[in-house]
Residue frames as qw, qx, qy, qz and C-alpha x, y, z in Angstrom:
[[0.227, 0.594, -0.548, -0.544, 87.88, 28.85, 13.52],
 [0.121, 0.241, -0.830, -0.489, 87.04, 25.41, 12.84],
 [0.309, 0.590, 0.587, -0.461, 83.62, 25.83, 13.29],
 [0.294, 0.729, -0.245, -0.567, 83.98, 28.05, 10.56],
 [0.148, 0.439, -0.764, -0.449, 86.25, 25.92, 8.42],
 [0.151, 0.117, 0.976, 0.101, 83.44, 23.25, 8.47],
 [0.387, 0.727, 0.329, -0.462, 80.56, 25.68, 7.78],
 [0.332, 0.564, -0.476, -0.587, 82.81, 26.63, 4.21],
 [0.196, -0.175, 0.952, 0.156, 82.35, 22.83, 3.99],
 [0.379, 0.504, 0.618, -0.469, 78.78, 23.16, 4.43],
 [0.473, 0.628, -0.121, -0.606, 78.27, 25.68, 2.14],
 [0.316, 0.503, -0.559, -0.579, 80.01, 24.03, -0.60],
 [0.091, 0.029, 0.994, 0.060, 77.96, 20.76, -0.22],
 [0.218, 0.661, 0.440, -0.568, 75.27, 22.93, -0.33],
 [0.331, 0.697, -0.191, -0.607, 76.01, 24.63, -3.74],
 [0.081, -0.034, 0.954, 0.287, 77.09, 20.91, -5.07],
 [0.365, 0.385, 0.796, -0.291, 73.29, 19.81, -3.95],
 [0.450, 0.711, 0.198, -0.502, 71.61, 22.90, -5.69],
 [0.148, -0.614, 0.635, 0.445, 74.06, 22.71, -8.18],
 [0.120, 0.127, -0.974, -0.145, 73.32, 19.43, -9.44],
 [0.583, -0.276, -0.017, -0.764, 69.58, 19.10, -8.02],
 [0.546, 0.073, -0.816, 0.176, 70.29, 16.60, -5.57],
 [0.197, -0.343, 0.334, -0.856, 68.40, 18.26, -3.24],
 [0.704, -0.157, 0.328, -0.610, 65.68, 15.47, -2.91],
 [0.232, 0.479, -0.834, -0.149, 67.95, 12.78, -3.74],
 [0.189, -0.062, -0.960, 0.195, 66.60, 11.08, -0.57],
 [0.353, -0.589, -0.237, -0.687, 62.87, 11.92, 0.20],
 [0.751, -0.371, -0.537, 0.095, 63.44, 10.57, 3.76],
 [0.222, 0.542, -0.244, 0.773, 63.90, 12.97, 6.66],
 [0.008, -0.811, 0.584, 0.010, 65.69, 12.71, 9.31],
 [0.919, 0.287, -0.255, 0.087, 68.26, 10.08, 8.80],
 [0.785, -0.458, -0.044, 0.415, 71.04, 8.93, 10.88],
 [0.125, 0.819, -0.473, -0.300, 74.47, 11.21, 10.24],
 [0.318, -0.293, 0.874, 0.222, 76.08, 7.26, 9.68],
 [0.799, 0.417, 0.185, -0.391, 73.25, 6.51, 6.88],
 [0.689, 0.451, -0.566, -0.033, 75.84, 5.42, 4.20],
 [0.070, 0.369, -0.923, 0.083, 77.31, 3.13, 6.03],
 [0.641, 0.145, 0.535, -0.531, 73.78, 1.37, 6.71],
 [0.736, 0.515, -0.154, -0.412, 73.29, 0.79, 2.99],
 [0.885, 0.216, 0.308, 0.275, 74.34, -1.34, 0.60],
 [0.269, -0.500, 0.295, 0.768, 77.62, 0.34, -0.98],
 [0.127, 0.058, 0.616, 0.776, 76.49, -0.16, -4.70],
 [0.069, 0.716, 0.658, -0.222, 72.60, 1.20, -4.03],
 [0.277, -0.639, -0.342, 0.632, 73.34, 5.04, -3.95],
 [0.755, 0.307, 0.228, 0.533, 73.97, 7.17, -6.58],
 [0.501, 0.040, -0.213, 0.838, 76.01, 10.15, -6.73],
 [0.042, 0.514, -0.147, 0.844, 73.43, 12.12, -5.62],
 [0.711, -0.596, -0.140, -0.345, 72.20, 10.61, -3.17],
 [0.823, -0.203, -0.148, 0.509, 75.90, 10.29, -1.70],
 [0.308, 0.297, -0.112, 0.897, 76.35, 14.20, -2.36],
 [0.460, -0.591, -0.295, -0.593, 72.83, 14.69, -0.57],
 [0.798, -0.501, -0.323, 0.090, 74.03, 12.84, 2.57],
 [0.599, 0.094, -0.179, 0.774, 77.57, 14.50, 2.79],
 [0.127, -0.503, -0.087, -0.850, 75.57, 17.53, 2.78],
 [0.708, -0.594, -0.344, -0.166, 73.61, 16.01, 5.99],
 [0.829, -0.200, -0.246, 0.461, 76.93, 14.28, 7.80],
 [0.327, 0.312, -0.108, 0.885, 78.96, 17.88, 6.93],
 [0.382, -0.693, -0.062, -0.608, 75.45, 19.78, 8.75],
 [0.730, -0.646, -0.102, -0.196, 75.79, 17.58, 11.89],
 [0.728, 0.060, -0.200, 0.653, 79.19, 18.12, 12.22],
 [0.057, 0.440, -0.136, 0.886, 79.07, 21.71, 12.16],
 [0.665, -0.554, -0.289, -0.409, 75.93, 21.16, 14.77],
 [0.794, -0.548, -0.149, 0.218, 78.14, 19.43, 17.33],
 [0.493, 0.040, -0.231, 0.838, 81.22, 21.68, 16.88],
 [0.064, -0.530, 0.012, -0.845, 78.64, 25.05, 17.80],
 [0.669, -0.617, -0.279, -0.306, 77.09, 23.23, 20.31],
 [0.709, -0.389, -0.183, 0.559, 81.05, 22.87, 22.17],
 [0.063, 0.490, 0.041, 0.868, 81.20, 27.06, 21.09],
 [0.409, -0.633, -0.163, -0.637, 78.49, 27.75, 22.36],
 [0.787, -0.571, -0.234, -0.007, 79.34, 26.02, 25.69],
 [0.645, 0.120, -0.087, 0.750, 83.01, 27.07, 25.64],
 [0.041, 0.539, -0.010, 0.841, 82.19, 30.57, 25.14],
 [0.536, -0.674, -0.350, -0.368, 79.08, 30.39, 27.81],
 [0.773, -0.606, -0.166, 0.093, 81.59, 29.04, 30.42],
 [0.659, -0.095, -0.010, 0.746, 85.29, 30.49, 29.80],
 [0.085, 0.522, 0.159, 0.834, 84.53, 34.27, 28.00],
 [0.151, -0.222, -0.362, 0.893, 84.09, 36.63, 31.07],
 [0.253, 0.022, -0.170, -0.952, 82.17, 38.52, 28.52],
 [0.466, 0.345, 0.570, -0.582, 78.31, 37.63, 28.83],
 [0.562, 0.665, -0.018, -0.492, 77.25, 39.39, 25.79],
 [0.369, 0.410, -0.771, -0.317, 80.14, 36.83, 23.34],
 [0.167, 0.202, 0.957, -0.123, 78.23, 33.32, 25.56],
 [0.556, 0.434, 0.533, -0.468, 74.96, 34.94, 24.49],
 [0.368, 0.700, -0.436, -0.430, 76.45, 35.04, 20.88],
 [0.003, 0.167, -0.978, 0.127, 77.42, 31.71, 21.35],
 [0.362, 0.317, 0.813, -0.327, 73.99, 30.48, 22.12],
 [0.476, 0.652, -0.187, -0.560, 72.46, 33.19, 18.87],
 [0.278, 0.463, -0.785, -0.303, 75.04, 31.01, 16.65],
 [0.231, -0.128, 0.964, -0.025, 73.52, 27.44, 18.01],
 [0.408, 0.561, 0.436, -0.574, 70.22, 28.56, 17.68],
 [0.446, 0.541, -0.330, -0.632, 70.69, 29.53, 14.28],
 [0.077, 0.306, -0.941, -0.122, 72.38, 26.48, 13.49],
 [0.149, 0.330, 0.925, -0.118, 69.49, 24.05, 14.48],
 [0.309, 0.649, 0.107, -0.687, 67.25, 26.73, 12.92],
 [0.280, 0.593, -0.571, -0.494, 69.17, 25.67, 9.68],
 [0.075, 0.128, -0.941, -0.305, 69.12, 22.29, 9.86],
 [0.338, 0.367, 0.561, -0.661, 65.48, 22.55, 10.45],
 [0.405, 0.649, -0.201, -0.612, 64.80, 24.37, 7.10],
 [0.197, 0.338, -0.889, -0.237, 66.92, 21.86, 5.54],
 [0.251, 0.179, 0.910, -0.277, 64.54, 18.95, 7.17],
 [0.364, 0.432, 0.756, -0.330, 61.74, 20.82, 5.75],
 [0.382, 0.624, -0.319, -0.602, 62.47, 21.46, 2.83],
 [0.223, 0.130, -0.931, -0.257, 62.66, 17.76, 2.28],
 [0.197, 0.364, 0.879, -0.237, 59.42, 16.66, 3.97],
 [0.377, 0.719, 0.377, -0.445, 57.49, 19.74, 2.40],
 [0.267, -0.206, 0.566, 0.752, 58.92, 19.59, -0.99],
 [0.009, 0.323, 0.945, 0.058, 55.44, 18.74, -2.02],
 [0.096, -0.869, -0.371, 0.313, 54.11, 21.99, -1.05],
 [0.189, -0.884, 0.139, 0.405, 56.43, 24.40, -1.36],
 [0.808, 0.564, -0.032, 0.169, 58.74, 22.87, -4.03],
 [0.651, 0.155, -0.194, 0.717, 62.23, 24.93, -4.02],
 [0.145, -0.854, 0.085, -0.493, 61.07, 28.08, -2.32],
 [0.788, -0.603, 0.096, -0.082, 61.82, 26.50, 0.97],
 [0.876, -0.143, 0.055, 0.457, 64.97, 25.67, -0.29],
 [0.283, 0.697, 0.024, 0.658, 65.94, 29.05, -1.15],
 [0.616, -0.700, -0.082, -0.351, 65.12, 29.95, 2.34],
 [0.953, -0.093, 0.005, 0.287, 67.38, 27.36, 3.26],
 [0.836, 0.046, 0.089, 0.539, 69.94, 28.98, 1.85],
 [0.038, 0.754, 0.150, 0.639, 69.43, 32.16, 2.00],
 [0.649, -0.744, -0.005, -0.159, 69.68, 31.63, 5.99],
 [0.927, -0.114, 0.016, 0.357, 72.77, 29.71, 5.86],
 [0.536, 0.463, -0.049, 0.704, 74.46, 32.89, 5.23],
 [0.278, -0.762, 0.210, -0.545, 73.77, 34.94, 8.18],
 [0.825, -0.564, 0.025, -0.016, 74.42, 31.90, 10.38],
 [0.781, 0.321, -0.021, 0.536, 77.72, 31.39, 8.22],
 [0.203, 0.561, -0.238, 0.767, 78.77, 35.43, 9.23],
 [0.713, -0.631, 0.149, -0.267, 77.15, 35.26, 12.67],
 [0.900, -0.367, 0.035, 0.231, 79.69, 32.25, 13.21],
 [0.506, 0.583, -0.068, 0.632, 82.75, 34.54, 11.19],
 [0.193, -0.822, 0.089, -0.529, 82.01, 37.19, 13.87],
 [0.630, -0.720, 0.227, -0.184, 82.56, 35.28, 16.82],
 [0.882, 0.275, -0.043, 0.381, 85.88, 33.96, 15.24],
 [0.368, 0.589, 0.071, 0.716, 86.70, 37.08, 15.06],
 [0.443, -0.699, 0.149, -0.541, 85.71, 38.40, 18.64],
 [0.872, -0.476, 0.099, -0.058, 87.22, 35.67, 20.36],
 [0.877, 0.100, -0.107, 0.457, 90.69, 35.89, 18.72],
 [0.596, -0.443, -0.183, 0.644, 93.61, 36.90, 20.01],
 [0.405, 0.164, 0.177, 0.882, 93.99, 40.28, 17.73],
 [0.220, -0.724, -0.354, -0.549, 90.68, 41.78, 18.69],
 [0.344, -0.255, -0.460, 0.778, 91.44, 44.10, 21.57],
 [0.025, -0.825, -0.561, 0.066, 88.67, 46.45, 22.71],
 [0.355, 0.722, 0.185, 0.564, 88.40, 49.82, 21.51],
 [0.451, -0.356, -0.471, 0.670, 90.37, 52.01, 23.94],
 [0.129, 0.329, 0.106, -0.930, 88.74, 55.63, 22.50],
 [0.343, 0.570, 0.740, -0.094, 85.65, 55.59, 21.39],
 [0.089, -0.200, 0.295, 0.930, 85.75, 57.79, 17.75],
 [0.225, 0.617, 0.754, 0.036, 81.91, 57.60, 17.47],
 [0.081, 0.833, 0.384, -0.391, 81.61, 61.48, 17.13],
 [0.408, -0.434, 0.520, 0.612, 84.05, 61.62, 14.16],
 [0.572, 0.625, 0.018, -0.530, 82.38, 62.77, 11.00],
 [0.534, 0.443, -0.669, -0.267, 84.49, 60.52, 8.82],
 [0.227, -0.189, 0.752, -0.590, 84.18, 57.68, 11.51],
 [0.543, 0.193, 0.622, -0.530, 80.70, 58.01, 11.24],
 [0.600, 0.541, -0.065, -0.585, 80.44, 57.52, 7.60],
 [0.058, 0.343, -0.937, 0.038, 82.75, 54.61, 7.78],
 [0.253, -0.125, 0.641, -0.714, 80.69, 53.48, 9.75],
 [0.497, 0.448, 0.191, -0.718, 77.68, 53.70, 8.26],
 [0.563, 0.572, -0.381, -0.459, 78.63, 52.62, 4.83],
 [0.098, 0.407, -0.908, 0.013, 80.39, 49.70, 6.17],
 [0.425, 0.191, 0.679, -0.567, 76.75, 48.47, 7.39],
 [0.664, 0.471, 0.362, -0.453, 75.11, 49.14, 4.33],
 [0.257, 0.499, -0.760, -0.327, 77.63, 47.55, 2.19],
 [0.118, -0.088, 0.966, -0.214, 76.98, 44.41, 4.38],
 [0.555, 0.386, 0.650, -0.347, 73.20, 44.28, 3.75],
 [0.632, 0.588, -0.180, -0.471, 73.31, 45.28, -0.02],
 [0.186, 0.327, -0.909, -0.181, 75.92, 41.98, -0.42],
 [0.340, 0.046, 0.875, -0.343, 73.33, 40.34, 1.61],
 [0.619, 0.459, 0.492, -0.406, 70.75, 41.11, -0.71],
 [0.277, 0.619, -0.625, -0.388, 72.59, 40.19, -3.18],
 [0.149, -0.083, 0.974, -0.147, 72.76, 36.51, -2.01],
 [0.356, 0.170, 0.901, -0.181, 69.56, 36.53, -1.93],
 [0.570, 0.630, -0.084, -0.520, 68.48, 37.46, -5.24],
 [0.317, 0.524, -0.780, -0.128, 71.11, 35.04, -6.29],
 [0.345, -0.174, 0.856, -0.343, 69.27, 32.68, -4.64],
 [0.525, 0.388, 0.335, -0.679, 66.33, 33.23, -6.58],
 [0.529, 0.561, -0.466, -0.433, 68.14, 32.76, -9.72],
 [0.245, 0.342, -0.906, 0.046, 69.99, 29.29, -8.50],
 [0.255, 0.247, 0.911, -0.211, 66.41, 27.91, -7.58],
 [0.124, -0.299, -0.610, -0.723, 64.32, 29.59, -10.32],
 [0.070, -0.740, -0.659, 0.117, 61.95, 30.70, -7.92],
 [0.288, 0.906, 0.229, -0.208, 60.42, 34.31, -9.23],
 [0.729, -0.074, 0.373, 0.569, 63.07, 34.33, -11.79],
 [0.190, 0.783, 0.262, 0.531, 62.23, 37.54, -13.57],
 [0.515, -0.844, 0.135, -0.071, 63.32, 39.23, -10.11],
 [0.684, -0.467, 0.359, 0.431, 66.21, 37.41, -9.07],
 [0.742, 0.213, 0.249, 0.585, 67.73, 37.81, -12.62],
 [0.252, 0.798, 0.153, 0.525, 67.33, 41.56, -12.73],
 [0.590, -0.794, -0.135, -0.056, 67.59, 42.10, -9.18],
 [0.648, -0.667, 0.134, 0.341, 70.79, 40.49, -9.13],
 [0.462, 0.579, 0.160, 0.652, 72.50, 42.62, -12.12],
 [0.020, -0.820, -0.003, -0.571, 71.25, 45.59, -11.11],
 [0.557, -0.824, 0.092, -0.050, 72.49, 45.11, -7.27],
 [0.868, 0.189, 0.061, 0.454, 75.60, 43.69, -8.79],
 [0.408, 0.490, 0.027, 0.770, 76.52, 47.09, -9.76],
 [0.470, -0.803, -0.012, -0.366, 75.19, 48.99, -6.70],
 [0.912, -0.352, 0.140, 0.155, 77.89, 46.57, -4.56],
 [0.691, 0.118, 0.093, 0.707, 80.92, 47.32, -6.84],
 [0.015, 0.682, 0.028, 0.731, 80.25, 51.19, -6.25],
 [0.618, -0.748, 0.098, -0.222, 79.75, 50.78, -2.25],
 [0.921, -0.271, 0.107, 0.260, 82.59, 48.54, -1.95],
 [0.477, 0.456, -0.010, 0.751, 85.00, 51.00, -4.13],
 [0.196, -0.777, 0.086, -0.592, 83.73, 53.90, -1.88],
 [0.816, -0.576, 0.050, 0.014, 84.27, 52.03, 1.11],
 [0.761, 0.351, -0.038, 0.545, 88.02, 51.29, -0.05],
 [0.101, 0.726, 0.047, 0.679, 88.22, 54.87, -0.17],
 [0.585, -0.713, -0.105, -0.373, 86.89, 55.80, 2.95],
 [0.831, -0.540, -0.059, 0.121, 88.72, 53.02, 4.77],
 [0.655, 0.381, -0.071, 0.649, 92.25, 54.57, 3.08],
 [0.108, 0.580, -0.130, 0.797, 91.40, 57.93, 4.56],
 [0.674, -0.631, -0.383, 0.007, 90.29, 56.81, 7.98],
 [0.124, -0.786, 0.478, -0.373, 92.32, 58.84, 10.92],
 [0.832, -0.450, 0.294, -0.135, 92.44, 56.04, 12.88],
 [0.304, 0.561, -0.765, -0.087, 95.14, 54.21, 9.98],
 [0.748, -0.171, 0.583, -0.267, 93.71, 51.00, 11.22],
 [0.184, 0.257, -0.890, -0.328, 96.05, 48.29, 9.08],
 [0.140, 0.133, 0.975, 0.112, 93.60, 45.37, 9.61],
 [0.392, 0.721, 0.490, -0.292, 90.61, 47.01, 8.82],
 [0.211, 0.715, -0.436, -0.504, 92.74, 48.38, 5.67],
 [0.034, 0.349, -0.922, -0.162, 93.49, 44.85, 4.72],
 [0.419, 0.414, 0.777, -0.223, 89.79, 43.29, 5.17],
 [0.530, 0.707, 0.154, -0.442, 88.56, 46.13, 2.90],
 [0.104, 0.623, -0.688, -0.358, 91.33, 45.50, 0.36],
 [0.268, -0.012, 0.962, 0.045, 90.37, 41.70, 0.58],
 [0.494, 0.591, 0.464, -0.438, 86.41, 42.46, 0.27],
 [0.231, 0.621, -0.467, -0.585, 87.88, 44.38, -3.22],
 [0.157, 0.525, -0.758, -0.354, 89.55, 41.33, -4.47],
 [0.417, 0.182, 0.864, -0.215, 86.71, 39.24, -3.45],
 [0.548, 0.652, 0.198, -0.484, 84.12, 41.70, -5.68],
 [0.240, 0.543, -0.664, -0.453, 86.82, 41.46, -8.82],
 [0.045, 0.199, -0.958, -0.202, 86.84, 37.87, -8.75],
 [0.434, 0.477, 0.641, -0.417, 83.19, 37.60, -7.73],
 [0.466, 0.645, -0.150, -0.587, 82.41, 39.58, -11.36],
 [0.382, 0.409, -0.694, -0.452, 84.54, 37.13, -13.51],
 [0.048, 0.121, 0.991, 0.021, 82.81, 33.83, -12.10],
 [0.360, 0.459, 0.365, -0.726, 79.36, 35.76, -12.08],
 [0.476, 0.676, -0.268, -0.495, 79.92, 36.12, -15.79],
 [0.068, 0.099, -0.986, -0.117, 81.03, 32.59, -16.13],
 [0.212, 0.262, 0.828, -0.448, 78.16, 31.33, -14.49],
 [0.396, 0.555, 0.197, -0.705, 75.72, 33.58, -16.05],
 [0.513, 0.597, -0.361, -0.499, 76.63, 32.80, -19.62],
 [0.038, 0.205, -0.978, -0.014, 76.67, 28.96, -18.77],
 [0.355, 0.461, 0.749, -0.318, 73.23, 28.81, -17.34],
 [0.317, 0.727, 0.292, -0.534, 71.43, 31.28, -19.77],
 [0.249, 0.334, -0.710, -0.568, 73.85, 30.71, -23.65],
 [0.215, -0.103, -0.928, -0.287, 71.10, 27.78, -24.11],
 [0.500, -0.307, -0.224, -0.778, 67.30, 27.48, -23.53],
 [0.822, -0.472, -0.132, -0.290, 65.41, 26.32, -20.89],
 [0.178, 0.663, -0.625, 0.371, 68.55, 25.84, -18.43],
 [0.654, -0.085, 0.391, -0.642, 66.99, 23.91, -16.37],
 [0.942, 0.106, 0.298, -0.110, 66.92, 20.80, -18.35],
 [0.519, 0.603, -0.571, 0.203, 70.59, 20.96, -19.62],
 [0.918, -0.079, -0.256, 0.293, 72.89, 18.62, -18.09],
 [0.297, -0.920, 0.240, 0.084, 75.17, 20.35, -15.40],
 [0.758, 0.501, -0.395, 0.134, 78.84, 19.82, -16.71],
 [0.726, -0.277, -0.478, 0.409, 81.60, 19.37, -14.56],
 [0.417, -0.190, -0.236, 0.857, 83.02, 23.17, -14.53],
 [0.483, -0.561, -0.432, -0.515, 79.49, 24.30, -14.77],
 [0.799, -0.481, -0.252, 0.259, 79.67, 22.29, -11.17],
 [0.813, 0.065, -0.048, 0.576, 82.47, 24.19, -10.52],
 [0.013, 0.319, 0.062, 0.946, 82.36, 27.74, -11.72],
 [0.474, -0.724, -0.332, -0.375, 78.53, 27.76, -9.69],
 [0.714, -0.518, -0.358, 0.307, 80.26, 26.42, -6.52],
 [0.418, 0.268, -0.113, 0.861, 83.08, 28.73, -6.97],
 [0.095, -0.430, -0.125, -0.889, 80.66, 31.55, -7.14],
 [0.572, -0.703, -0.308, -0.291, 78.51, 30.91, -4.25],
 [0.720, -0.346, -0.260, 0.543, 81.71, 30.04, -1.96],
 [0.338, 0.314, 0.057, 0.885, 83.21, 33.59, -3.09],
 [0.354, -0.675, -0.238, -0.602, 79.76, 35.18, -2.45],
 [0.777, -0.448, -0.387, 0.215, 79.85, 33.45, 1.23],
 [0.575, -0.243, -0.172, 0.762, 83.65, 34.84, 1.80],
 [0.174, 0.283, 0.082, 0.940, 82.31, 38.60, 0.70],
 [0.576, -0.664, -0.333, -0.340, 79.34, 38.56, 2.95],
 [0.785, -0.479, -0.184, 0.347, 81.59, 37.13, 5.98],
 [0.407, 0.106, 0.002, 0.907, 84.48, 40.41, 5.03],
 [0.203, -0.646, -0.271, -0.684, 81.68, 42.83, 4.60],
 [0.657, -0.687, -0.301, 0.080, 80.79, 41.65, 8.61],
 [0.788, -0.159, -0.098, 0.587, 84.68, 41.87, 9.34],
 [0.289, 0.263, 0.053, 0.919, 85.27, 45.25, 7.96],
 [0.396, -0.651, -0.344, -0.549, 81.78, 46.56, 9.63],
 [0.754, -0.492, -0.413, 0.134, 83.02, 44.84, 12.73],
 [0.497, -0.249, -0.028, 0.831, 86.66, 46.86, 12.92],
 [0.122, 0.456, 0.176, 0.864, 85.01, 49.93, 11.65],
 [0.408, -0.702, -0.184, -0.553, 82.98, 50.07, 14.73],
 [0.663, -0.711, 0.025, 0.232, 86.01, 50.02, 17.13],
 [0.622, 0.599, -0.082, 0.498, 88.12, 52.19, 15.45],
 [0.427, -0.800, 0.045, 0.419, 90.69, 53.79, 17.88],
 [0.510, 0.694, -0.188, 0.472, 93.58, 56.35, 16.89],
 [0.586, -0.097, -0.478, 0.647, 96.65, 56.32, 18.90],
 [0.282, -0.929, -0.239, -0.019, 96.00, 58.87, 21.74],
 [0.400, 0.692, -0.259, 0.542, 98.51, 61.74, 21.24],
 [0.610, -0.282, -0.405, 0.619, 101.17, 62.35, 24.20],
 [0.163, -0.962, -0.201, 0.085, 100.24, 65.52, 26.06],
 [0.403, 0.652, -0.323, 0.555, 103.34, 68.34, 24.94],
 [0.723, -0.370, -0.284, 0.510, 105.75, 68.45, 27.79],
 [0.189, 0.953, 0.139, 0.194, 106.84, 71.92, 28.48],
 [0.669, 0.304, -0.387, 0.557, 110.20, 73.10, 28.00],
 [0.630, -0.361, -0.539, 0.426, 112.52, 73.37, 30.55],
 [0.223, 0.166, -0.070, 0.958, 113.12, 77.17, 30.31],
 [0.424, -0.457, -0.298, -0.723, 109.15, 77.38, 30.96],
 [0.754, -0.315, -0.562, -0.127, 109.79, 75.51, 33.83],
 [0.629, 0.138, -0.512, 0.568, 112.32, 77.07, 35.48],
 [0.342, -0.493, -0.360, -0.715, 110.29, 79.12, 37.68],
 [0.813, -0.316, -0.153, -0.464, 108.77, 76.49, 39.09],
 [0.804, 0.106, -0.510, 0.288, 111.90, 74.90, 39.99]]
């Protein structure tokens, strides 16, 4: 978990950077994690002091997966949660790769690479949710397997392809929050906007009428909900902050501009990482296993 709680850091030094286009603040890559303190205190300026946090905050999260990933490898019994554990470091140094080169090849590639960038940083972000979530104390393996359960399986199902249509969401929403093929990403993400608030109502549904009555997988989807609701009204902030004025792009970011974006990407983040959560308990649903009928005693006497 506090792996996690320093990855929501990440992110949101991450949506400052883009945010604010501080993204090549420093063209100089790599750099110590202790760089500010090397400098001169009055040199920097604020983005190149929101560009390093955004470093210091990556190689933090780096050395807390790299004691996961060894924790899990050597305490968890299970195999298959240490090779998850190694998946999750990997990614990680995968990420701060990108990040590296997207500053050395900026030159090339401009912001695509940084889309990329960020567009990755969300699967490692729900990759590292999951194994919160598999390693804590409430997850208890499925004791009946309810795979052949026509409602089950559509749970099931839908709860998967909720989780990739948020994903591609993200990353159409990437497109827009680095202008790269921007005629896409702006239609893309509308129109999947509304595809996402219709799977995520049906899911609701679904997860209400499950047999299984599973309360925490009732309560993730319920959360996902109240993520989408509030996702819509900062969407529609956002939107009509960048796009009420021409060229957007060369307006001055305000403060709750800054703000309402970050909001909205952090939000996005926490409805990807639920989508996983509710996908995760929908494929180990159990329902209490009924007590075989005792037969009365008059049917017994007989036998007695």
């Amino acid at each position: 978990m506090l792996t996690v709680c320093a990855t929501v850091a990440l992110l949101a030094l991450g949506a400052v950077v883009t945010t604010f286009h501080v993204g090549m603040a420093d063209p100089i890559w790599p750099t110590y994690p202790w760089h500010l303190l090397l400098i001169d205190r009055h040199e920097p300026s604020p983005g190149f002091i929101i560009e390093h946090s955004h470093r210091l905050a990556g190689y933090i999260v780096g050395m807390f997966t790299i004691v996961l990933a060894a924790g899990l490898w050597r305490a968890q019994p299970n195999r298959k949660l240490g090779w998850l554990g190694v998946a999750a470091l990997l990614g990680v140094i995968i990420q701060g790769l990108l990040g590296g080169f997207r500053v050395r090849l900026n030159a090339l590639v401009g912001t695509d690479l940084a889309w990329v960038h960020g567009s990755f940083a969300q699967l490692v972000f729900v990759l590292l949710c999951s194994l919160a979530l598999l390693t804590s104390a409430g997850w208890i393996p499925a004791s009946e397997n309810l795979a052949g359960d026509p409602g089950m399986s559509r749970l099931r199902r839908l709860s998967l392809g909720v989780s990739i249509a948020i994903y591609l969401q993200l990353v159409l929403g990437g497109l827009v929050r680095h202008n790269v093929a921007a005629a896409l990403g702006q239609r893309g993400h509308l129109l999947v906007a509304f595809g996402v608030v219709v799977l995520v109502s049906w899911l609701v549904k679904l997860t209400y009428e499950s047999p299984a009555h599973d309360r925490p997988l009732a309560t993730a989807a319920t959360l996902l909900a109240a993520f989408v609701v509030v996702q819509l009204f900062l969407g529609v902030e956002a939107w009509v902050a960048k796009f009420s004025s021409g060229l957007p792009d060369m307006q001055p970011v305000t403060l709750r501009q800054a703000i309402v974006r970050t909001a909205h990407h952090l939000v996005g983040s926490a409805i990807f990482a639920t989508s996983a959560v509710v996908t995760l308990r929908a494929y180990r649903l159990t329902v209490p296993i009924p007590l075989r009928a005792t037969a009365p005693i008059r049917q017994l006497g007989g036998a007695v």
